[in-house]
C-alpha positions as CSV (number, residue, x, y, z in Angstrom):
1,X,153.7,100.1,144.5
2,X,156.7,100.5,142.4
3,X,154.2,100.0,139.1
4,X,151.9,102.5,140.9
5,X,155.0,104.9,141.1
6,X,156.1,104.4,137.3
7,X,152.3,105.2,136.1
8,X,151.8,108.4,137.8
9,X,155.5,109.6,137.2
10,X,157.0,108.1,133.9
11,X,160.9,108.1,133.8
12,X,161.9,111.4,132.0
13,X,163.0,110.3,129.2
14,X,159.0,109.8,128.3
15,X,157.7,113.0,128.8
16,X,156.3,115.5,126.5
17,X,156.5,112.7,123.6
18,X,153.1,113.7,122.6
19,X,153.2,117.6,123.3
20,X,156.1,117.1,120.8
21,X,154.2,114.9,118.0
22,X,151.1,117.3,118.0
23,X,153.8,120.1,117.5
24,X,154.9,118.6,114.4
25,X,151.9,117.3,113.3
26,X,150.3,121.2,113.3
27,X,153.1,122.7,112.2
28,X,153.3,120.4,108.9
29,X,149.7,121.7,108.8
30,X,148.4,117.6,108.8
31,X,145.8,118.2,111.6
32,X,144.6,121.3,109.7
33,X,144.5,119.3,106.7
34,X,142.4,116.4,108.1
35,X,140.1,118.4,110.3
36,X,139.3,120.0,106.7
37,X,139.1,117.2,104.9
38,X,136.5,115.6,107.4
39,X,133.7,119.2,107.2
40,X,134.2,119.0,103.4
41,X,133.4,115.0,103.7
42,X,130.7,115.8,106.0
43,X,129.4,119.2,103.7
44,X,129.5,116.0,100.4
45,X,127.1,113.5,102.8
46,X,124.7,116.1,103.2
47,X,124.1,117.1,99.9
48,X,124.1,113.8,99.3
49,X,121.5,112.7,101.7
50,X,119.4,115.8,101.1
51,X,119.0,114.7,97.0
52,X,118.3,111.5,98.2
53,X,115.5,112.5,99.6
54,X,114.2,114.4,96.7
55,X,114.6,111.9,94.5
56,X,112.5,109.7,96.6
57,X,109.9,111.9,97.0
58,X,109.7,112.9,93.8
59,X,109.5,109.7,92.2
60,X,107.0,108.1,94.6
61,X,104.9,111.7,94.1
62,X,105.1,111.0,90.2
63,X,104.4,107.3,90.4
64,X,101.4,108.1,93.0
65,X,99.8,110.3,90.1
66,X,100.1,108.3,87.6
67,X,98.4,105.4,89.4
68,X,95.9,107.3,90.7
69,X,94.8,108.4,87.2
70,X,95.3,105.2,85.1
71,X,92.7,104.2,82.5
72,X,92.1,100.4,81.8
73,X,95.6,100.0,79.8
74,X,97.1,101.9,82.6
75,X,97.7,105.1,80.8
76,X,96.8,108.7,81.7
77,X,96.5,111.8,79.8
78,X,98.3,113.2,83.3
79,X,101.1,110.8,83.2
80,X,103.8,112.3,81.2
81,X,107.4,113.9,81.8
82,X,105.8,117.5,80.6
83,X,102.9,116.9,82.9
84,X,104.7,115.7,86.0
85,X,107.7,118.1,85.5
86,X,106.2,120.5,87.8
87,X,105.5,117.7,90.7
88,X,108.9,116.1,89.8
89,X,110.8,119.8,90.7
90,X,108.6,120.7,93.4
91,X,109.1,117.5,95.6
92,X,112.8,117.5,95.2
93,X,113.2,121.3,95.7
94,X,111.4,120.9,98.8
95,X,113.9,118.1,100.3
96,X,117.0,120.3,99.6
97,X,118.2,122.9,102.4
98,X,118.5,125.5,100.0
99,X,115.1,124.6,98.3
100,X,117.1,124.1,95.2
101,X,118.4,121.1,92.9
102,X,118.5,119.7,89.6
103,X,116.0,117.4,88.4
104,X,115.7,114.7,85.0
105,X,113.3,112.2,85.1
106,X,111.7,109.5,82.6
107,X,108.6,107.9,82.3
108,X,108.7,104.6,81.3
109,X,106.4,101.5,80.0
110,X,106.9,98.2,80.2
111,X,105.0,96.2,77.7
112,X,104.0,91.9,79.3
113,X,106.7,91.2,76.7
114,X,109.3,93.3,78.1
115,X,109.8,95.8,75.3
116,X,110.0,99.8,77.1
117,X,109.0,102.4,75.3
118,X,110.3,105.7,77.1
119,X,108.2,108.7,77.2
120,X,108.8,111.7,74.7
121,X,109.8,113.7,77.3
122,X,112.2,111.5,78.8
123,X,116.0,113.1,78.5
124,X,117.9,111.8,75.4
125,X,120.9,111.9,78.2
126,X,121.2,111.6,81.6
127,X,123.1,115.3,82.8
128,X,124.0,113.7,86.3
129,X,127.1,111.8,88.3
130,X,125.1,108.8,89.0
131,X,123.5,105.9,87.6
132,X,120.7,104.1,88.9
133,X,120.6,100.3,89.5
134,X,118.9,97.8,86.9
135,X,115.2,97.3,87.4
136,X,114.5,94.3,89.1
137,X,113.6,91.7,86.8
138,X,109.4,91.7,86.4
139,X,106.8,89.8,84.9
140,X,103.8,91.3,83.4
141,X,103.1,94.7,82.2
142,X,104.0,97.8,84.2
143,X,105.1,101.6,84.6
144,X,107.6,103.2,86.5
145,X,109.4,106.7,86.6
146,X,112.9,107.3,87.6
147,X,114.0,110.8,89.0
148,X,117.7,111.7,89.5
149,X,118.7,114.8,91.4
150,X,121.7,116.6,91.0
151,X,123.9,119.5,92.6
152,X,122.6,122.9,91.8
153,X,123.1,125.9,94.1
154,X,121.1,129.1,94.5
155,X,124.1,130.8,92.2
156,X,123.2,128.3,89.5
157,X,126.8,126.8,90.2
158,X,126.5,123.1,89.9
159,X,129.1,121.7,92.4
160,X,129.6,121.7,96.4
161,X,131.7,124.1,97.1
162,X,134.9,123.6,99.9
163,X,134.3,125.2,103.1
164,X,138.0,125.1,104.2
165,X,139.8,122.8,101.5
166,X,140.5,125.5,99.3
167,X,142.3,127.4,102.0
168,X,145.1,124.9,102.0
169,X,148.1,125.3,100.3
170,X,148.6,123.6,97.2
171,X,144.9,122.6,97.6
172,X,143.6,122.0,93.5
173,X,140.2,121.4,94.7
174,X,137.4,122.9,94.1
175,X,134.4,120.8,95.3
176,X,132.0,118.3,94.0
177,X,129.1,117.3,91.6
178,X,126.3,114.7,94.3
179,X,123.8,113.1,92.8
180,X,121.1,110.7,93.8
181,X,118.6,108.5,92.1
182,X,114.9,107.1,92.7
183,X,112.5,104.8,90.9
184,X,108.9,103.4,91.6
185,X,106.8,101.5,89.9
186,X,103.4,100.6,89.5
187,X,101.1,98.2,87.6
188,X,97.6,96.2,88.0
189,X,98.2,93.3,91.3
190,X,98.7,89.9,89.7
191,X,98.5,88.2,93.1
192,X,96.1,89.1,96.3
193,X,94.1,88.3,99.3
194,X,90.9,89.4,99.0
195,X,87.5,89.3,99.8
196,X,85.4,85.8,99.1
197,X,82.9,88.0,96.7
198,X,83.2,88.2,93.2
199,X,81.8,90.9,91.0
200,X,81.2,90.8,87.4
201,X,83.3,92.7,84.7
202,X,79.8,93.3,83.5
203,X,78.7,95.4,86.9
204,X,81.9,96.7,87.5
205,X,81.9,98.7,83.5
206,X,78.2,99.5,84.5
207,X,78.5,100.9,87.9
208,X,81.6,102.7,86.9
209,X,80.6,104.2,83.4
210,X,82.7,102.2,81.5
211,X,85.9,103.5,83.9
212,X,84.4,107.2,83.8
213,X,83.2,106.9,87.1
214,X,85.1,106.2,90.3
215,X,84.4,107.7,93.4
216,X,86.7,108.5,96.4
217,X,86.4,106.4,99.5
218,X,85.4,108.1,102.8
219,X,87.6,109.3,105.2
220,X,89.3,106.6,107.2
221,X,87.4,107.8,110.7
222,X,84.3,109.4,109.3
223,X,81.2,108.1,108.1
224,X,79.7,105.9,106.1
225,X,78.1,108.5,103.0
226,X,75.0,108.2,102.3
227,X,73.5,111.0,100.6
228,X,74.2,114.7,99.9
229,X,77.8,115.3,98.2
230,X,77.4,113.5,94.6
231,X,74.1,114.5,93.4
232,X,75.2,118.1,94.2
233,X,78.5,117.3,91.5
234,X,76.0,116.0,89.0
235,X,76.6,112.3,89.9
236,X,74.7,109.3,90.6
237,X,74.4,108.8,94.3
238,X,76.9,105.8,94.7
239,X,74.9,104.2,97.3
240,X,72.4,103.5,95.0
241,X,74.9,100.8,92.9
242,X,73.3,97.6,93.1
243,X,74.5,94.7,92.3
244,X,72.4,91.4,91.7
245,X,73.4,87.7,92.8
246,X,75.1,85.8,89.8
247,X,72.3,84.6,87.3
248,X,69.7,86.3,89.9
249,X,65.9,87.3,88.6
250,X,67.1,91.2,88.5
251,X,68.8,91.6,85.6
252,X,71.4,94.0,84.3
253,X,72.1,95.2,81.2
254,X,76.4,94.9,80.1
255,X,77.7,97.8,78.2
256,X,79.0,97.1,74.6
257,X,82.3,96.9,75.7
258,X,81.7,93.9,78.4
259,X,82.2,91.3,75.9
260,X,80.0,88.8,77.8
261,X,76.5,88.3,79.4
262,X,77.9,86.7,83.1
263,X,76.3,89.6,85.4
264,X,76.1,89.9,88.9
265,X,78.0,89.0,92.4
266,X,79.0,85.3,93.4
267,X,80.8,83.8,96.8
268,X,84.0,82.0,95.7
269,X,86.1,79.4,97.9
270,X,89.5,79.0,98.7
271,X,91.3,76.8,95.5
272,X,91.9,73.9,97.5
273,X,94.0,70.5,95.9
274,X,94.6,69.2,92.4
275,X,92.3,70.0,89.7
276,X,88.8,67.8,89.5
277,X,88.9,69.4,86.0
278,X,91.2,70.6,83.4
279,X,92.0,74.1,85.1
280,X,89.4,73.8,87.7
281,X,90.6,73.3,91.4
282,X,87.8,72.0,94.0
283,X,87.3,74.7,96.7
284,X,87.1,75.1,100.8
285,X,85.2,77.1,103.1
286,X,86.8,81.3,102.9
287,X,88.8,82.0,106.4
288,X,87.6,83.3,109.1
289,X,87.6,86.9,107.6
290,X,85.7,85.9,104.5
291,X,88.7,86.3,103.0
292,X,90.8,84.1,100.0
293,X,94.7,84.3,100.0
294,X,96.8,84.2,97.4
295,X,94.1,84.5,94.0
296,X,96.3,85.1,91.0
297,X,94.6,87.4,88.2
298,X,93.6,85.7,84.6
299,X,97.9,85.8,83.1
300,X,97.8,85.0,79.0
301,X,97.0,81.3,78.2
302,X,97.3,80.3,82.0
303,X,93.9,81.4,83.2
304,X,93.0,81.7,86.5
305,X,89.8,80.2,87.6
306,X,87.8,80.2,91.3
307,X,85.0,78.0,92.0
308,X,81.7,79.5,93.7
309,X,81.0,79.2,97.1
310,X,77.3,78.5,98.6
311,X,76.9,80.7,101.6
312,X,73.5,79.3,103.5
313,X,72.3,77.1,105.7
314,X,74.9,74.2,105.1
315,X,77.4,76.3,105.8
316,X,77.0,78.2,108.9
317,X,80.5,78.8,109.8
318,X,80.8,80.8,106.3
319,X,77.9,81.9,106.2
320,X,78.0,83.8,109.5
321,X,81.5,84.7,109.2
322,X,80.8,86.4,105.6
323,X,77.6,88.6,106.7
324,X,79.9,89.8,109.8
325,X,82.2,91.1,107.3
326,X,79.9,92.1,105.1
327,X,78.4,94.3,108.3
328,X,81.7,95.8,109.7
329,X,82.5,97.0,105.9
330,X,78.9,98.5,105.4
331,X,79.7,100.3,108.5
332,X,83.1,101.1,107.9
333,X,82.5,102.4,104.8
334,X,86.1,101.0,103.4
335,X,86.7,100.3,100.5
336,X,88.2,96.2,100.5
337,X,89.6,94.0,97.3
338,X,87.2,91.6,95.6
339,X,88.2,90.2,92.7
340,X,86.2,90.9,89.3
341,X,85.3,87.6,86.9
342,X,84.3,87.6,83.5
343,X,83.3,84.2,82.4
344,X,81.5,81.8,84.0
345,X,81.5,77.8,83.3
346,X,78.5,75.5,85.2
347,X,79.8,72.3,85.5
348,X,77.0,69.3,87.0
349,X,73.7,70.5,87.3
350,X,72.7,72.8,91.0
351,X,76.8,72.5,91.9
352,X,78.6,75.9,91.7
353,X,79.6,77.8,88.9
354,X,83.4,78.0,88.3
355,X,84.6,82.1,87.5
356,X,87.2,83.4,85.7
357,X,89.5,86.0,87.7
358,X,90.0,89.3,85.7
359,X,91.5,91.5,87.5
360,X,91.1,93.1,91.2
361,X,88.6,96.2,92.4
362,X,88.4,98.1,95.5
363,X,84.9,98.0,96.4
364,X,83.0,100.6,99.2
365,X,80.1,98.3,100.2
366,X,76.8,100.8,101.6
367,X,74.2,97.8,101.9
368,X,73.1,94.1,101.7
369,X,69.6,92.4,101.1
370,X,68.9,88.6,101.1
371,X,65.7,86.6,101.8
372,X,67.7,85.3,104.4
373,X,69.0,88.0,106.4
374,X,67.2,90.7,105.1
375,X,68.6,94.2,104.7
376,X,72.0,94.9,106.3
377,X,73.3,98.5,106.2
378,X,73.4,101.5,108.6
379,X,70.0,103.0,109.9
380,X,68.7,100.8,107.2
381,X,69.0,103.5,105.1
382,X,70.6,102.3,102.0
383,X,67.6,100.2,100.4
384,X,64.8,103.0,101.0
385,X,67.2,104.8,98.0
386,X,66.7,102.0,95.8
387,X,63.4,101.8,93.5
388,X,60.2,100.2,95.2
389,X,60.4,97.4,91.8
390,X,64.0,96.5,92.2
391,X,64.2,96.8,96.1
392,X,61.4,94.1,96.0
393,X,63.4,91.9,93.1
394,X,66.7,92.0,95.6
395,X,64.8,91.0,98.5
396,X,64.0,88.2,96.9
397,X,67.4,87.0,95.7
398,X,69.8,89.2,97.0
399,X,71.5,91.6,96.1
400,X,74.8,94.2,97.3
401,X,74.9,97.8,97.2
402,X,77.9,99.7,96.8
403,X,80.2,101.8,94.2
404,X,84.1,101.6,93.1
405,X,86.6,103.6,93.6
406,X,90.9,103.6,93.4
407,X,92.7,101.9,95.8
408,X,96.9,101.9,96.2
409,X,98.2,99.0,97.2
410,X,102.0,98.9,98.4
411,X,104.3,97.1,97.6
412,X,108.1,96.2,98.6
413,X,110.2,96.1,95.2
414,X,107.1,94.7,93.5
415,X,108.3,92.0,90.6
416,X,105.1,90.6,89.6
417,X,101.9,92.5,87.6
418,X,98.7,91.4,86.2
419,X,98.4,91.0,82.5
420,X,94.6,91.9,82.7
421,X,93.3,95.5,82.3
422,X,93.2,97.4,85.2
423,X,90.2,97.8,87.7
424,X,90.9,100.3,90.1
425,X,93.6,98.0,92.5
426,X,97.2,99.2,91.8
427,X,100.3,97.7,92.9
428,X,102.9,100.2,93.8
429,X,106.4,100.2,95.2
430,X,110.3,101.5,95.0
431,X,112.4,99.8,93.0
432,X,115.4,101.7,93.0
């Protein structure tokens, strides 16, 4: 009871301790002071945050145009600092509250070796209060831009101003200078899971016009396209791409700039073990998705060979589980990775063909035809576009129907790129 007593009436001597410290504290002005200090604080975070979020977008809007536009050595006319300057403001303008902020930004190239050559345009000096973190150490060639966002009100004053700070006295402060910083990257995959179906180099220069031609996927929920739309732009209707089995009875003819005679499509296997031969690894059955994990990309001296794959009547379990995949992507109308060979080695007589792995290419697959399962594609519709001569050829030996197109592949901080041209496939991610 007593310590009942003492809690709700403290001895005298106690009270109004801290109506007297708050006194003091106010009257020194120290609560006014802090209270200020914490809105200007707060006023700093929020710039802050805000050209965070411009620097981010404008980066990954930059990088996502360049990738989308590469040629084979992953140039673009598109992709420089003069013709990105516009996305590069935009984007960041758009993530400030007062749609305004200052923007440098720097293209850069990053050669298998190492060496980086800037872009003209890049800034000789970096006009902003941060720095951004060293690029992740990286193998293979590669691009990336970095965007840096600074402070710039609608008054063309460059700093955040105090909102109460200035009001205190003997206050010498007059606000701040934020800045933020954001990189991507992008460069052709060196490492994948992808379908078990190689395509020629060959096919894929053909069917693409020797990179001139890719066309865009469909619509994640719509259909599969069949006619209509390309002829009316003065291009070859896609679905009529066909692609002959490897060394099949249909043959193709390889641009100039194919560098080899291997044509046509091939099943691989998983690389499965030690090598039987020097650089040739024995192979298993694809997964249950028709799919390969982990295929690295031909990288300077180490190439990467795949052995082919015999899909047919000794191997049901593939067999079945590639022609369901094949069906679901004809129907999807998807584009999926496959991975593009350009050399070819026989080893023992009938045994399968060992394939050099180029590169990576997102493929939109519109119809199949074997002997064996005849044709596969919706309404049956994609084989009455093909010619009477070769529909008959890839009835009897098979053959795939389809076009390319440009596929983004993300990435978190992505360290590792292809030293092969490029193919469509790009690896993309932040990396600062």
């Amino acid at each position: 009871m007593r310590r009942l007593i003492h809690a709700l009436f403290p001895p005298r001597g106690e009270h109004g301790v801290i109506t007297a410290l708050v006194a003091v504290l106010a009257g020194a002005g120290v609560l006014l002071g802090m209270a200020a200090l914490v809105i200007d604080i707060g006023a700093l975070y929020a710039e802050r945050e805000q050209l965070q979020s411009g620097a981010d977008a404008a980066s990954w809007k930059v990088a996502q145009a360049c990738a989308g536009t590469a040629g084979r050595d992953l140039t673009s006319a598109t992709c420089t600092v003069a013709a990105q300057r516009d996305n590069a403001q935009r984007y960041a303008d758009r993530n400030a509250k007062d749609l305004v902020s200052d923007v440098q930004f720097c293209i850069t190239t990053v050669s298998a070796a190492g060496v980086t050559t800037a872009d003209a345009g890049c800034p000789s000096s970096w006009n902003t209060p941060v720095t951004c973190p060293a690029p992740p150490s990286a193998s293979g060639p590669y691009r990336y831009v970095e965007v840096r966002t600074s402070t710039r009100n609608s008054d063309n004053t460059s700093v955040v101003p105090p909102l109460f700070g200035r009001g205190l006295a003997g206050s010498a402060y007059h606000g701040a200078k934020m800045g933020a910083c954001g990189r991507v990257a992008w460069g052709a995959p060196a490492v994948t899971d992808v379908l078990a179906l190689g395509v020629s180099r060959c096919d894929f220069l053909r069917l693409t016009g020797d990179y001139t031609r890719f066309f865009a996927p469909p619509p994640p929920t719509g259909p599969n396209p069949q006619t209509g739309v390309h002829p009316l732009l003065g291009l070859s209707d896609p679905t009529a791409g066909y692609i002959p089995i490897s060394d099949g009875i249909l043959a193709t003819s390889c641009p100039a700039d194919a560098g080899e005679t291997v044509a046509g499509y091939t099943w691989l296997g998983q690389p499965d073990g030690p090598p039987a031969l020097p650089g040739l690894l024995p192979v298993s059955a694809p997964d249950a998705s028709c799919e390969l994990t982990g295929i690295p990309a031909t990288d300077g001296p180490a190439d990467s060979w795949v052995g082919g794959f015999t899909i047919g009547p000794g191997n049901a379990s593939a067999a079945t589980a590639c022609l369901d995949r094949l069906n679901v992507l004809i129907t999807s109308g998807q584009p999926v990775l496959v991975p593009i060979f350009d050399r070819q080695v026989a080893v023992i007589g009938t045994l399968p063909s060992y394939y050099r792995i180029a590169g990576f290419a997102p493929l939109v697959l519109t119809g199949y035809e074997s002997p064996v399962s005849g044709p596969v594609s919706p309404g049956s519709a994609v084989p009455s576009l093909v010619p009477g001569a070769q529909r008959a050829l890839c009835a009897a030996q098979s053959c795939l129907y389809g076009y390319f197109t440009r596929a983004l592949v993300t990435d978190h901080v992505p360290t590792r790129f292809a030293t092969s041209r490029y193919y469509g496939a790009m690896v993309i991610g932040r990396t600062g």
